[in-house]
PDB file of N, CA, C, O and CB in Angstrom:
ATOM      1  N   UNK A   1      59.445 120.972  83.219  1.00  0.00           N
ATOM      2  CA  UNK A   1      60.684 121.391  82.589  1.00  0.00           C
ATOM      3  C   UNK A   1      61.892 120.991  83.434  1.00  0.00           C
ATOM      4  O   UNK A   1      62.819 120.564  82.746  1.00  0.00           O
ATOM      5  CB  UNK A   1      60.675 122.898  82.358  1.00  0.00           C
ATOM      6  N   UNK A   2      62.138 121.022  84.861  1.00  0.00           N
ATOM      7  CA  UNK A   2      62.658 121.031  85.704  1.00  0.00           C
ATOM      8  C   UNK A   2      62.874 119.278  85.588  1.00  0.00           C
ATOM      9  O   UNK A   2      64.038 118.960  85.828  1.00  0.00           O
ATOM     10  CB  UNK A   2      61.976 121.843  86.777  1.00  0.00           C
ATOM     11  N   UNK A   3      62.216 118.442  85.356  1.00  0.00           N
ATOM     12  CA  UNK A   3      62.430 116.797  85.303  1.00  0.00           C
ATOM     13  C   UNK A   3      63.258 116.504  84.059  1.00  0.00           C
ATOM     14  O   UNK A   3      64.298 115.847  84.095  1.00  0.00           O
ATOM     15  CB  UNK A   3      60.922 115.892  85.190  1.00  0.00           C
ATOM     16  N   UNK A   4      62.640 117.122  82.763  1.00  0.00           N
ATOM     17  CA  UNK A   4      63.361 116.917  82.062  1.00  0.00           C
ATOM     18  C   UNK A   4      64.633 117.177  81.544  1.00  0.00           C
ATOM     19  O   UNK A   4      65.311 116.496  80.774  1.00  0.00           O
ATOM     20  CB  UNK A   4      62.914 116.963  81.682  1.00  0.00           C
ATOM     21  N   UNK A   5      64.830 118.093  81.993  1.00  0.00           N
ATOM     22  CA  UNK A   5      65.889 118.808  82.131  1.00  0.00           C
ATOM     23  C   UNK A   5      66.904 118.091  83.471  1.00  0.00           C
ATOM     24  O   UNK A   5      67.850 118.793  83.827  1.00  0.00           O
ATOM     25  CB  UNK A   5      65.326 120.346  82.351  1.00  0.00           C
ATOM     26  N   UNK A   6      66.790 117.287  83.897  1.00  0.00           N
ATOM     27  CA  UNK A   6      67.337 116.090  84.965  1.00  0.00           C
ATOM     28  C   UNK A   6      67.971 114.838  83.766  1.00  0.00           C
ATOM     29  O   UNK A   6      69.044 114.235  83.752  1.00  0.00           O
ATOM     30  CB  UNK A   6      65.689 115.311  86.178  1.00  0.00           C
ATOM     31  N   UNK A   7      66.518 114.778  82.619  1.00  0.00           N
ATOM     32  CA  UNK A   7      66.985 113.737  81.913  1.00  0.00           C
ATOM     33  C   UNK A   7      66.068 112.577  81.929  1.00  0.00           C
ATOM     34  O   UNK A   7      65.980 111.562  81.238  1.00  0.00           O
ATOM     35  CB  UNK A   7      68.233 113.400  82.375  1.00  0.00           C
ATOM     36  N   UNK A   8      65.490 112.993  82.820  1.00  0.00           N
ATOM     37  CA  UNK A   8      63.632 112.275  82.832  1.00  0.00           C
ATOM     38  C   UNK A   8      62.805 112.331  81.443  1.00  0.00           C
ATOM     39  O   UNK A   8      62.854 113.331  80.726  1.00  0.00           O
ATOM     40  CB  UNK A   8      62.443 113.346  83.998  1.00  0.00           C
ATOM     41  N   UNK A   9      62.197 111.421  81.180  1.00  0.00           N
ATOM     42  CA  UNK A   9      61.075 111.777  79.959  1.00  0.00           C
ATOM     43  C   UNK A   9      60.052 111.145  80.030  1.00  0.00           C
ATOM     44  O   UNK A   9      60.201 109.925  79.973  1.00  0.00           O
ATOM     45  CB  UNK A   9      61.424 111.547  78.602  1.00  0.00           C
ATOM     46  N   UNK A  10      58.861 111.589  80.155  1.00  0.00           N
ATOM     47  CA  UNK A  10      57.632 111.061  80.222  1.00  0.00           C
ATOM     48  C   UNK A  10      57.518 109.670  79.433  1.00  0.00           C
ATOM     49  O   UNK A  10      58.192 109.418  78.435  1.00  0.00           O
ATOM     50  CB  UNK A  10      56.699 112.083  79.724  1.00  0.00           C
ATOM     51  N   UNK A  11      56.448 108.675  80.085  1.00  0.00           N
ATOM     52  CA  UNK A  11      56.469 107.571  79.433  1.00  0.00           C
ATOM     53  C   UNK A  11      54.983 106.978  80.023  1.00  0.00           C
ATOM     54  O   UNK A  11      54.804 106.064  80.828  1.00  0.00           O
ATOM     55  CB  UNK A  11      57.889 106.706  79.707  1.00  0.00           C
ATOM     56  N   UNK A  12      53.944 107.870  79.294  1.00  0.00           N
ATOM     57  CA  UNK A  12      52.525 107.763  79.610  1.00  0.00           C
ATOM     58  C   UNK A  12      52.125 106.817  78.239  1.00  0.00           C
ATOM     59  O   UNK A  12      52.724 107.009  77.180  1.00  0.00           O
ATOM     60  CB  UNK A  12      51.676 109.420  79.774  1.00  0.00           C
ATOM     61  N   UNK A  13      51.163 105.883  78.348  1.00  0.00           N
ATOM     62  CA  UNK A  13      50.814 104.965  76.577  1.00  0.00           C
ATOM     63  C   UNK A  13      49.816 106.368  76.193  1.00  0.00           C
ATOM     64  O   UNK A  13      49.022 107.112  76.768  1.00  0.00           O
ATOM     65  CB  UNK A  13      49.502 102.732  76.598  1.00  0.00           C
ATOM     66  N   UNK A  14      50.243 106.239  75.236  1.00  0.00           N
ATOM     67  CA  UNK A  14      48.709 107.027  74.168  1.00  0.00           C
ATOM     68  C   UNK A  14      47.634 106.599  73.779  1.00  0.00           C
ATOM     69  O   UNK A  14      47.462 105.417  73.480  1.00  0.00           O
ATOM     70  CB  UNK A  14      48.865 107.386  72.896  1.00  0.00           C
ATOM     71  N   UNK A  15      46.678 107.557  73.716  1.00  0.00           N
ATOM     72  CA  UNK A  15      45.467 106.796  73.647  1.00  0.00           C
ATOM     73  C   UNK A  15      45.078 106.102  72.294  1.00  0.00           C
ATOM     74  O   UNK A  15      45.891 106.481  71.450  1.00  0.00           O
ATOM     75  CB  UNK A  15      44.419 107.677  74.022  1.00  0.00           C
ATOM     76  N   UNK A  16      44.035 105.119  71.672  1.00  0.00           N
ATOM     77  CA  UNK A  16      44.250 104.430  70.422  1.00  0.00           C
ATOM     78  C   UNK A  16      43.642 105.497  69.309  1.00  0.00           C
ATOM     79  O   UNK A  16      43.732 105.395  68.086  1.00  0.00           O
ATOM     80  CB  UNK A  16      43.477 102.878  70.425  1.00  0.00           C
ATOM     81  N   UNK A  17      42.889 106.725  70.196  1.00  0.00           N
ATOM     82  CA  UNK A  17      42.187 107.714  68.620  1.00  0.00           C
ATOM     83  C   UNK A  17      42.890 108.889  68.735  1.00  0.00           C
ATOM     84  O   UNK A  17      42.453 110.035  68.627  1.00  0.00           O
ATOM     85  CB  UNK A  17      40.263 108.239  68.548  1.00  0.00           C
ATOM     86  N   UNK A  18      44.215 108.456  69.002  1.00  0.00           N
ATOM     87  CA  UNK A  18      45.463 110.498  68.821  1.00  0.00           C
ATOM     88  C   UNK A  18      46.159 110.026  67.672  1.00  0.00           C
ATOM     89  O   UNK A  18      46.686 108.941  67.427  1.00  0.00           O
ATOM     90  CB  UNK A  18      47.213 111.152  70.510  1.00  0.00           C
ATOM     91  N   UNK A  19      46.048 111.061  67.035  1.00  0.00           N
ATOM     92  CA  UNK A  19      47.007 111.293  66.010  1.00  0.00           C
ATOM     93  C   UNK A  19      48.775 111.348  66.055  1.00  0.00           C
ATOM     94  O   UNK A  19      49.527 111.100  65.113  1.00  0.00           O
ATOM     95  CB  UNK A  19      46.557 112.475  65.614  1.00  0.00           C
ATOM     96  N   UNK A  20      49.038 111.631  67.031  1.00  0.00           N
ATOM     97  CA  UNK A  20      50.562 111.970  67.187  1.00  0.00           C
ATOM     98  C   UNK A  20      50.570 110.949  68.495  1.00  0.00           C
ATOM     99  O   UNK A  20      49.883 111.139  69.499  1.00  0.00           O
ATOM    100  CB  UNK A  20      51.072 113.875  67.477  1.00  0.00           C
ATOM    101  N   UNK A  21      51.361 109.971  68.326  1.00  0.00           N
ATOM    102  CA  UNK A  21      51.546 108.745  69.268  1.00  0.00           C
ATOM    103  C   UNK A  21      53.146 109.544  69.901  1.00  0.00           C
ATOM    104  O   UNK A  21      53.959 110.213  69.264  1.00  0.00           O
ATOM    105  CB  UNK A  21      51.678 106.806  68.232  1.00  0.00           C
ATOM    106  N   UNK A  22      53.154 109.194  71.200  1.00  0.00           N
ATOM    107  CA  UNK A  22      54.438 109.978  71.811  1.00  0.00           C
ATOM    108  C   UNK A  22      54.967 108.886  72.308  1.00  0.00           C
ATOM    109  O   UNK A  22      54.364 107.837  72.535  1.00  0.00           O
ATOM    110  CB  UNK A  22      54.266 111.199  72.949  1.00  0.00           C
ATOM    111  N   UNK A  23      56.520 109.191  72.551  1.00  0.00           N
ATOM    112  CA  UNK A  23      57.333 107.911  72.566  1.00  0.00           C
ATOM    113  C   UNK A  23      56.765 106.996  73.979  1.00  0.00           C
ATOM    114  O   UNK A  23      56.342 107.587  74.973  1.00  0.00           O
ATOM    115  CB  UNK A  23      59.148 108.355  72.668  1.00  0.00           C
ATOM    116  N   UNK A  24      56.818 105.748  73.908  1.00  0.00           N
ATOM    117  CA  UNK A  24      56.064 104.866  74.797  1.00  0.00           C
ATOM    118  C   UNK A  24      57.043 103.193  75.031  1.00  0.00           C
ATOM    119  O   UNK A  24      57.150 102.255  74.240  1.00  0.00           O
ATOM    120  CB  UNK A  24      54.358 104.659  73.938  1.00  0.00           C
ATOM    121  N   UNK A  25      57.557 103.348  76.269  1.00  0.00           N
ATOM    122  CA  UNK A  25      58.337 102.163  76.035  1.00  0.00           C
ATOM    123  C   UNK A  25      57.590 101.423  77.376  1.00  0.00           C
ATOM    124  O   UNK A  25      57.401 101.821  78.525  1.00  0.00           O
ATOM    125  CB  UNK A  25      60.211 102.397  76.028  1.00  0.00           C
ATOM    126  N   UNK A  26      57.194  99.911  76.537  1.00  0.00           N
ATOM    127  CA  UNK A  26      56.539  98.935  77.560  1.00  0.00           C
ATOM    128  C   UNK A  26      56.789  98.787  79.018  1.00  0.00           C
ATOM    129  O   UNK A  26      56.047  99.037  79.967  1.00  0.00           O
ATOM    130  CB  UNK A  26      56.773  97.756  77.154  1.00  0.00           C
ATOM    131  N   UNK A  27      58.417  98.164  78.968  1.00  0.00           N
ATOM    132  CA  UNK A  27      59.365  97.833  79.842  1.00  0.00           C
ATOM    133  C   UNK A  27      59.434  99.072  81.305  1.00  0.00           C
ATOM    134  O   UNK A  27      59.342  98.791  82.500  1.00  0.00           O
ATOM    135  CB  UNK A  27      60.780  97.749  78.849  1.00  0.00           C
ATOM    136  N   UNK A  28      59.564 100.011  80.876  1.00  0.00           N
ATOM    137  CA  UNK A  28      59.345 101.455  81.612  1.00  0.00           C
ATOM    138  C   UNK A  28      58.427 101.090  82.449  1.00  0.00           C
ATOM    139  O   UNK A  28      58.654 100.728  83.603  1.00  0.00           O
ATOM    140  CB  UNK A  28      58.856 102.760  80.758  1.00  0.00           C
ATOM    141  N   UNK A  29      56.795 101.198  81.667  1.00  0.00           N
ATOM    142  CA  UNK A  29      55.571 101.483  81.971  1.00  0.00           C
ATOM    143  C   UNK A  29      55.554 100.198  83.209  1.00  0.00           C
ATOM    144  O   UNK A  29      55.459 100.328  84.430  1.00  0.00           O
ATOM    145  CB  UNK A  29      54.453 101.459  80.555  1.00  0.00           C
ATOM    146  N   UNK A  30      55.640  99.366  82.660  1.00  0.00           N
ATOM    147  CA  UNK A  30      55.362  97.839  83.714  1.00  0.00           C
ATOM    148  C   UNK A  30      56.111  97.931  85.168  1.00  0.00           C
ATOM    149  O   UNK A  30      55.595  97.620  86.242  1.00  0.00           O
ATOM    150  CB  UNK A  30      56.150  96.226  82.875  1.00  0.00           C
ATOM    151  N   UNK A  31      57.547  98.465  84.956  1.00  0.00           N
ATOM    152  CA  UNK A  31      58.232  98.696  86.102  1.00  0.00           C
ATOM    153  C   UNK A  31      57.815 100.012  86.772  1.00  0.00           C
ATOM    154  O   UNK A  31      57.955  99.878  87.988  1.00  0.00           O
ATOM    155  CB  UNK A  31      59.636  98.662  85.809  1.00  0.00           C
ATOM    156  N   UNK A  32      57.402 101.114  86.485  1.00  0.00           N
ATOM    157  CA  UNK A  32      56.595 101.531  87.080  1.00  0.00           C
ATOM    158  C   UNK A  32      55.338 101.517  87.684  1.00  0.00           C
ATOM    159  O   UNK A  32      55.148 101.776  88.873  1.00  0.00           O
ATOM    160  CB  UNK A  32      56.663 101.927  86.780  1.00  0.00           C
ATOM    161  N   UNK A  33      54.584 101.253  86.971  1.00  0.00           N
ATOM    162  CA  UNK A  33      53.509 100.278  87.398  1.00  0.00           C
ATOM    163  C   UNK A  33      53.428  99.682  88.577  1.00  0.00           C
ATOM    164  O   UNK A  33      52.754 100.073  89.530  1.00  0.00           O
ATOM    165  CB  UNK A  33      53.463  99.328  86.675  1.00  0.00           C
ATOM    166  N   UNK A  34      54.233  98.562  88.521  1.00  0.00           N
ATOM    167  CA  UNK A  34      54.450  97.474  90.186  1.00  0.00           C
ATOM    168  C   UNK A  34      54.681  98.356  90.854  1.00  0.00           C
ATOM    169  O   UNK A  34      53.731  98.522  91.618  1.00  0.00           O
ATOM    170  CB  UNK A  34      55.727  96.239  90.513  1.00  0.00           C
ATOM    171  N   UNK A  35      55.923  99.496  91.111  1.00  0.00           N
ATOM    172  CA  UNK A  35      55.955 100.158  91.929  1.00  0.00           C
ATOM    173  C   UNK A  35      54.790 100.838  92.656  1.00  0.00           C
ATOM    174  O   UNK A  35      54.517 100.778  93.855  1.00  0.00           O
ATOM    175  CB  UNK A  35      56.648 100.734  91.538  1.00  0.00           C
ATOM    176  N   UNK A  36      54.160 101.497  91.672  1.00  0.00           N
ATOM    177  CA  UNK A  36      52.802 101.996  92.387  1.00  0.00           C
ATOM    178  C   UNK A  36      51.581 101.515  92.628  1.00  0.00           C
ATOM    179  O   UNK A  36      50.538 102.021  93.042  1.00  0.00           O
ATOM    180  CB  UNK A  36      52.419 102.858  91.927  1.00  0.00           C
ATOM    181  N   UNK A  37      52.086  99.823  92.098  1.00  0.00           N
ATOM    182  CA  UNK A  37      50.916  98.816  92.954  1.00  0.00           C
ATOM    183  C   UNK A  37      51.434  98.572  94.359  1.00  0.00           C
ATOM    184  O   UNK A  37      50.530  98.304  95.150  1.00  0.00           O
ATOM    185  CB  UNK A  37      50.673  97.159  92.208  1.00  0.00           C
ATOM    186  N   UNK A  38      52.702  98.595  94.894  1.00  0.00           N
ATOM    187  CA  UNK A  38      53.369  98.310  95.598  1.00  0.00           C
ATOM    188  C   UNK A  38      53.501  99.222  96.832  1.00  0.00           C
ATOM    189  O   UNK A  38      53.684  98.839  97.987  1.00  0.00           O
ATOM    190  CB  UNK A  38      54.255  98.081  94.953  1.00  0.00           C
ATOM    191  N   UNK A  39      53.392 100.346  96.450  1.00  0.00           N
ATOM    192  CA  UNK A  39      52.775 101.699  97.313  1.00  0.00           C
ATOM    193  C   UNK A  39      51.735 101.304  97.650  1.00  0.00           C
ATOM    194  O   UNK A  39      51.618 100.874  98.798  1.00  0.00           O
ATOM    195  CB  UNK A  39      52.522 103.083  96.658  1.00  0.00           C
ATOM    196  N   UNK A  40      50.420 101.318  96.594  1.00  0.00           N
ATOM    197  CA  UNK A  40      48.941 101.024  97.012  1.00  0.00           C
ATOM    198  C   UNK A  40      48.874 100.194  98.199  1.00  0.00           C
ATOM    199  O   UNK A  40      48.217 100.564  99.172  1.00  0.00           O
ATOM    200  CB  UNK A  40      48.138 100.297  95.903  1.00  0.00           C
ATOM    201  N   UNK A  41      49.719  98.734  98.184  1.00  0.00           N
ATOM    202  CA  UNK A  41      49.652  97.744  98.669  1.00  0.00           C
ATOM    203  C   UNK A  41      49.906  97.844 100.145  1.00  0.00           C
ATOM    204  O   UNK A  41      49.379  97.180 101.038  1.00  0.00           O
ATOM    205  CB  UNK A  41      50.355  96.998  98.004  1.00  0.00           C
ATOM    206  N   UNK A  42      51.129  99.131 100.274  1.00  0.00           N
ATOM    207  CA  UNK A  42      51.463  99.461 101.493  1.00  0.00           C
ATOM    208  C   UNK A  42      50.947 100.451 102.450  1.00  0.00           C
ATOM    209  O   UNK A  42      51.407 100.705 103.563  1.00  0.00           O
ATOM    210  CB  UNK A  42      52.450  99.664 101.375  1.00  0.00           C
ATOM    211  N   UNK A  43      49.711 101.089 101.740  1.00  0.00           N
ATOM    212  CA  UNK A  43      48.765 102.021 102.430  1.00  0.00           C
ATOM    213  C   UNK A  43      48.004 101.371 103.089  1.00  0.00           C
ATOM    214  O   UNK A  43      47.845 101.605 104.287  1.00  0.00           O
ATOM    215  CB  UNK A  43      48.020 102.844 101.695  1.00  0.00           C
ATOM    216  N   UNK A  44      47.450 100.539 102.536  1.00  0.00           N
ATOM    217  CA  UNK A  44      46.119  99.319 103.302  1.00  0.00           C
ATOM    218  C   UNK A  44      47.093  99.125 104.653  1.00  0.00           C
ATOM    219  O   UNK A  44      46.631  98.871 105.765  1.00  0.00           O
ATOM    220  CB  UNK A  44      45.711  97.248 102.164  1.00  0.00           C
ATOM    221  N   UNK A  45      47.794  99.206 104.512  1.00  0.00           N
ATOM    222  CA  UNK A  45      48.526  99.111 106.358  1.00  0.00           C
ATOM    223  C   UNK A  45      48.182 100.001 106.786  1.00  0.00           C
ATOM    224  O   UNK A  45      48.186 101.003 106.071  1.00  0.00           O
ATOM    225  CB  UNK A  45      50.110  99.129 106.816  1.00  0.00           C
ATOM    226  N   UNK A  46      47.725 100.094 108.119  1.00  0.00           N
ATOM    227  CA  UNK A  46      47.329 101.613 108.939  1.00  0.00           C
ATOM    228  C   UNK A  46      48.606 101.938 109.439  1.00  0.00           C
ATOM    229  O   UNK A  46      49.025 103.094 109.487  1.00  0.00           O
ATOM    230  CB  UNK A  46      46.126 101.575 110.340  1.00  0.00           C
ATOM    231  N   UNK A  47      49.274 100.888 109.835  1.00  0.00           N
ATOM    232  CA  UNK A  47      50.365 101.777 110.445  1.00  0.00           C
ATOM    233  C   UNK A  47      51.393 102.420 109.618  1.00  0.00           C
ATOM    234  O   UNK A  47      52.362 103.030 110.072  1.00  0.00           O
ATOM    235  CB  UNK A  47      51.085 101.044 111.362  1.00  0.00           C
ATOM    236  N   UNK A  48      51.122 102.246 108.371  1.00  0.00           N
ATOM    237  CA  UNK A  48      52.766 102.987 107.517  1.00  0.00           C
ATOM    238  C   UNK A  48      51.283 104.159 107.001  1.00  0.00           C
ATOM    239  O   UNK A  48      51.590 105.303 106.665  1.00  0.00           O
ATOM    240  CB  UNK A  48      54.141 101.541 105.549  1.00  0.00           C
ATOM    241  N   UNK A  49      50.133 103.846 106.990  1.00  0.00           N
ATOM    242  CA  UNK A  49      49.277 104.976 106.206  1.00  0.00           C
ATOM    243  C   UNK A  49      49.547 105.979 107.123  1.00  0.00           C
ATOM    244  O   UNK A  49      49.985 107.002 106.597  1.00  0.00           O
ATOM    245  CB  UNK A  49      47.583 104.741 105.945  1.00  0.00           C
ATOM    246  N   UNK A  50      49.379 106.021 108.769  1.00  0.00           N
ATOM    247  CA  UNK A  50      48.991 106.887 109.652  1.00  0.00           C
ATOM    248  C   UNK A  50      50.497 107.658 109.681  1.00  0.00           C
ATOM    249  O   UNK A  50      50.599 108.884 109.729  1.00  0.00           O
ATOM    250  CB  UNK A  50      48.337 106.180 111.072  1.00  0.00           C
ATOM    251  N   UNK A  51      51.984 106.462 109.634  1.00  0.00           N
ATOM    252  CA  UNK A  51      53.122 106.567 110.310  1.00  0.00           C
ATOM    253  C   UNK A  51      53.142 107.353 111.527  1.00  0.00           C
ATOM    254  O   UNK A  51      53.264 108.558 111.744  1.00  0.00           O
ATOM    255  CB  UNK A  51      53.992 107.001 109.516  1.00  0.00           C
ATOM    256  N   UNK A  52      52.951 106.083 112.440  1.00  0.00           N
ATOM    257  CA  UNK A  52      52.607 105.964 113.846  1.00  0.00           C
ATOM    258  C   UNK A  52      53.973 106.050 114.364  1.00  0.00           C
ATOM    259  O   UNK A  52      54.035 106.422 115.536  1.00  0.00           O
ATOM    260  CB  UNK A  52      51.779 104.626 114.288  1.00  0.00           C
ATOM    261  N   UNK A  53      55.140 105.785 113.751  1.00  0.00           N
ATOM    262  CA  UNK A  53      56.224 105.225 114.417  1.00  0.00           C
ATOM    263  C   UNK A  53      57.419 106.951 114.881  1.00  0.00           C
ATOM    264  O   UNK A  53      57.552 107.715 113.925  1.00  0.00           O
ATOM    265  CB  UNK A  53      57.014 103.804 113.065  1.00  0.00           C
ATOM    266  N   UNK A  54      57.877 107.226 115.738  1.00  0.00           N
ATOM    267  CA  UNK A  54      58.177 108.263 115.597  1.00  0.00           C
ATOM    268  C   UNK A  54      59.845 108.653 115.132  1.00  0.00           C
ATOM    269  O   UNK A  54      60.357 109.770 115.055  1.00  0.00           O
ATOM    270  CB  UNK A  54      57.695 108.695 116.708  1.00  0.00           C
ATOM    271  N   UNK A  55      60.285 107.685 114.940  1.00  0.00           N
ATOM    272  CA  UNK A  55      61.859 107.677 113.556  1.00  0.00           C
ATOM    273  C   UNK A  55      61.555 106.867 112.439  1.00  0.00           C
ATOM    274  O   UNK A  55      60.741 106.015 112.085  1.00  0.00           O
ATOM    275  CB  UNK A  55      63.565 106.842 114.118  1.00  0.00           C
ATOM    276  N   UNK A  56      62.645 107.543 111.990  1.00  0.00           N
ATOM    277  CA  UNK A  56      62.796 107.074 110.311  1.00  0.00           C
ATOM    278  C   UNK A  56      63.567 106.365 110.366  1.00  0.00           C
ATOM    279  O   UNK A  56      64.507 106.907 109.784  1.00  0.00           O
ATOM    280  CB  UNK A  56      63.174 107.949 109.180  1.00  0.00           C
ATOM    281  N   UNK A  57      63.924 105.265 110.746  1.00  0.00           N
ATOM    282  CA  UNK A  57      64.670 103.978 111.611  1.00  0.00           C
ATOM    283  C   UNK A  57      63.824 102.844 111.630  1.00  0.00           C
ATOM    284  O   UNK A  57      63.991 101.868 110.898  1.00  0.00           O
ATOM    285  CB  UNK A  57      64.994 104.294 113.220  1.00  0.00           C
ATOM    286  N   UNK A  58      62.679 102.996 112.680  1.00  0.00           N
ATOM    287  CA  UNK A  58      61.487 102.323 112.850  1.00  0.00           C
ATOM    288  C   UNK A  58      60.171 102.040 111.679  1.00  0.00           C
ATOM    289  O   UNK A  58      59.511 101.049 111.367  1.00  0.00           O
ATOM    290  CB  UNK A  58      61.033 103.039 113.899  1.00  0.00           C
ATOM    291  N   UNK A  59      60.210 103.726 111.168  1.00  0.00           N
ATOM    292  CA  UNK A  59      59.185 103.496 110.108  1.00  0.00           C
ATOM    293  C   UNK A  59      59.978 102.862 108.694  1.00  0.00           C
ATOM    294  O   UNK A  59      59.224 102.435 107.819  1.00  0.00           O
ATOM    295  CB  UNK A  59      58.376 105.043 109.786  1.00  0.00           C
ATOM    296  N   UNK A  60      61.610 102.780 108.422  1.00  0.00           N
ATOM    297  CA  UNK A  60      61.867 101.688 107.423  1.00  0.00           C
ATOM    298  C   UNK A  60      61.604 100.554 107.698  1.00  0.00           C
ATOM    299  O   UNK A  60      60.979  99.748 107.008  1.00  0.00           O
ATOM    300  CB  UNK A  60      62.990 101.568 107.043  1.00  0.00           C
ATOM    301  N   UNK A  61      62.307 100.328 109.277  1.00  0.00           N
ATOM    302  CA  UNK A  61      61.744  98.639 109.171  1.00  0.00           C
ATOM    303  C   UNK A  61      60.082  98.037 109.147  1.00  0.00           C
ATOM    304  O   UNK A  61      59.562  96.965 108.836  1.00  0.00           O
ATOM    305  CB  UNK A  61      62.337  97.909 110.562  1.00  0.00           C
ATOM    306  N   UNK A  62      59.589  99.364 109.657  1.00  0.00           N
ATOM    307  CA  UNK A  62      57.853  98.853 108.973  1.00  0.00           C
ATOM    308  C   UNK A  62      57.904  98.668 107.885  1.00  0.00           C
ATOM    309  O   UNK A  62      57.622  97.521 107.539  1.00  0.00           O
ATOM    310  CB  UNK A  62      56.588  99.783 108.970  1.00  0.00           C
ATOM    311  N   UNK A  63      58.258  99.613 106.860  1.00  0.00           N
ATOM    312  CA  UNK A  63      57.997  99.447 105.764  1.00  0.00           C
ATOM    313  C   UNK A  63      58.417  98.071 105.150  1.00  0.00           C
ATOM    314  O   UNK A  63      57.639  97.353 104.521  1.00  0.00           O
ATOM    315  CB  UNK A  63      58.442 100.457 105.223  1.00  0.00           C
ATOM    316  N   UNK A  64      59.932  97.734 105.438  1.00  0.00           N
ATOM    317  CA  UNK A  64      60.231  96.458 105.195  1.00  0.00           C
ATOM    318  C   UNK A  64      59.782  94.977 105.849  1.00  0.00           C
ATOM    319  O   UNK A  64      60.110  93.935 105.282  1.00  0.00           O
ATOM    320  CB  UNK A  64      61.338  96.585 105.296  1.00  0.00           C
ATOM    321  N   UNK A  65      59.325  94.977 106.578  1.00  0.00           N
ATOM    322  CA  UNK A  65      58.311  94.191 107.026  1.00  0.00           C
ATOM    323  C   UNK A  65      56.929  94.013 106.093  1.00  0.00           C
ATOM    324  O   UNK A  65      56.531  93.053 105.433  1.00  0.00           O
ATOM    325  CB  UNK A  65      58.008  94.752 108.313  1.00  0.00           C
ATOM    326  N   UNK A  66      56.482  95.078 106.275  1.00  0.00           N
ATOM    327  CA  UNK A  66      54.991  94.461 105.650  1.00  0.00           C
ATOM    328  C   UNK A  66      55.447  94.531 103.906  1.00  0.00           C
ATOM    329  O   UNK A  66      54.461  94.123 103.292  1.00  0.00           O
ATOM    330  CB  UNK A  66      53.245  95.755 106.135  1.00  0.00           C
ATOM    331  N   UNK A  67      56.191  94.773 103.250  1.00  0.00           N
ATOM    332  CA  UNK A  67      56.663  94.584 101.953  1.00  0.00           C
ATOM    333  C   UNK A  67      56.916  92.754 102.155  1.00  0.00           C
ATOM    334  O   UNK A  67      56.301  91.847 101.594  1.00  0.00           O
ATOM    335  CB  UNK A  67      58.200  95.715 101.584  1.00  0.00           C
ATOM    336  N   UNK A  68      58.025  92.667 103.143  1.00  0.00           N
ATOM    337  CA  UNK A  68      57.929  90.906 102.823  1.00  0.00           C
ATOM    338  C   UNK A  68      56.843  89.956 103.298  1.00  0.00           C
ATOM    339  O   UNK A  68      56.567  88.845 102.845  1.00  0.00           O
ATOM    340  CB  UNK A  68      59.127  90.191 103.446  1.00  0.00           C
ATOM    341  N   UNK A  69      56.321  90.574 104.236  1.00  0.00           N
ATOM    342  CA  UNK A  69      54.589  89.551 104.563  1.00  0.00           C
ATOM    343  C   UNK A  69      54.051  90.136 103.040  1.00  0.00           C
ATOM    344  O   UNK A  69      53.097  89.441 102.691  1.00  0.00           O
ATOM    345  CB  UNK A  69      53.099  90.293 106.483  1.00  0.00           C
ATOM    346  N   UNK A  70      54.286  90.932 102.277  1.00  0.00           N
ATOM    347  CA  UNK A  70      52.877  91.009 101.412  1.00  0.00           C
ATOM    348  C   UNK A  70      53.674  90.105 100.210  1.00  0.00           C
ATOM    349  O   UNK A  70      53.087  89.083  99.857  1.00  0.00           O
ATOM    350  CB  UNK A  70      52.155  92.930 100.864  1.00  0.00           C
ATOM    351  N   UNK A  71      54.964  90.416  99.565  1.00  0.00           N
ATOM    352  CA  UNK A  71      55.814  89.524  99.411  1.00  0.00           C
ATOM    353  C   UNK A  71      55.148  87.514  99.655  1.00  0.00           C
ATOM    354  O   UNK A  71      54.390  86.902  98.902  1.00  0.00           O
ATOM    355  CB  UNK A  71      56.965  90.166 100.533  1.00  0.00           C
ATOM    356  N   UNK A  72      55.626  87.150 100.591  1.00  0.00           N
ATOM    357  CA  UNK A  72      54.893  85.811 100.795  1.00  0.00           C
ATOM    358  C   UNK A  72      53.316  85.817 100.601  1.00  0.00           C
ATOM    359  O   UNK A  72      52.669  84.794 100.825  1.00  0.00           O
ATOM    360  CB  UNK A  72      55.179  85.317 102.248  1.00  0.00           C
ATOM    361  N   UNK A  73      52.950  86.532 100.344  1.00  0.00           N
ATOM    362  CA  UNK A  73      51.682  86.689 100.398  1.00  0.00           C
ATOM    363  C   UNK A  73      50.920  86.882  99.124  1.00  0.00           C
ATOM    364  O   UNK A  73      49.699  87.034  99.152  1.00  0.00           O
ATOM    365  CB  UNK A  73      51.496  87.638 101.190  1.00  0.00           C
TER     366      UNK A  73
END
């Protein structure tokens, strides 16, 4: 209640045997999506999984680092 009420609205696909299809926009789904392939992608790092680094200074530029090696990659 608290999200939507922000102005958020769910944007899960429905399944193909429901009767009541709920609003579903592609574009949404896909850009979310990458994002949380993009997370996944950045756990397989031990060091941003463990966050070894002891500021939040250091652990952005990890993060931005192994985003552009995975990036070229």
């Amino acid at each position: 209640d608290l999200i939507e009420q922000q102005g958020a609205v769910p944007n899960i696909p429905p399944k193909a045997n429901r009767r009541w299809k709920s609003c579903f926009s592609r574009s949404l789904y896909k850009g979310r999506n990458s994002i949380e392939r993009m997370f996944c992608r950045l756990k397989d790092c031990r060091r941003l999984a463990t966050r070894y680094d002891r500021t939040a200074a250091i652990f952005l530029g990890s993060i931005h680092l192994a985003a552009s090696v995975m990036w070229f990659l």
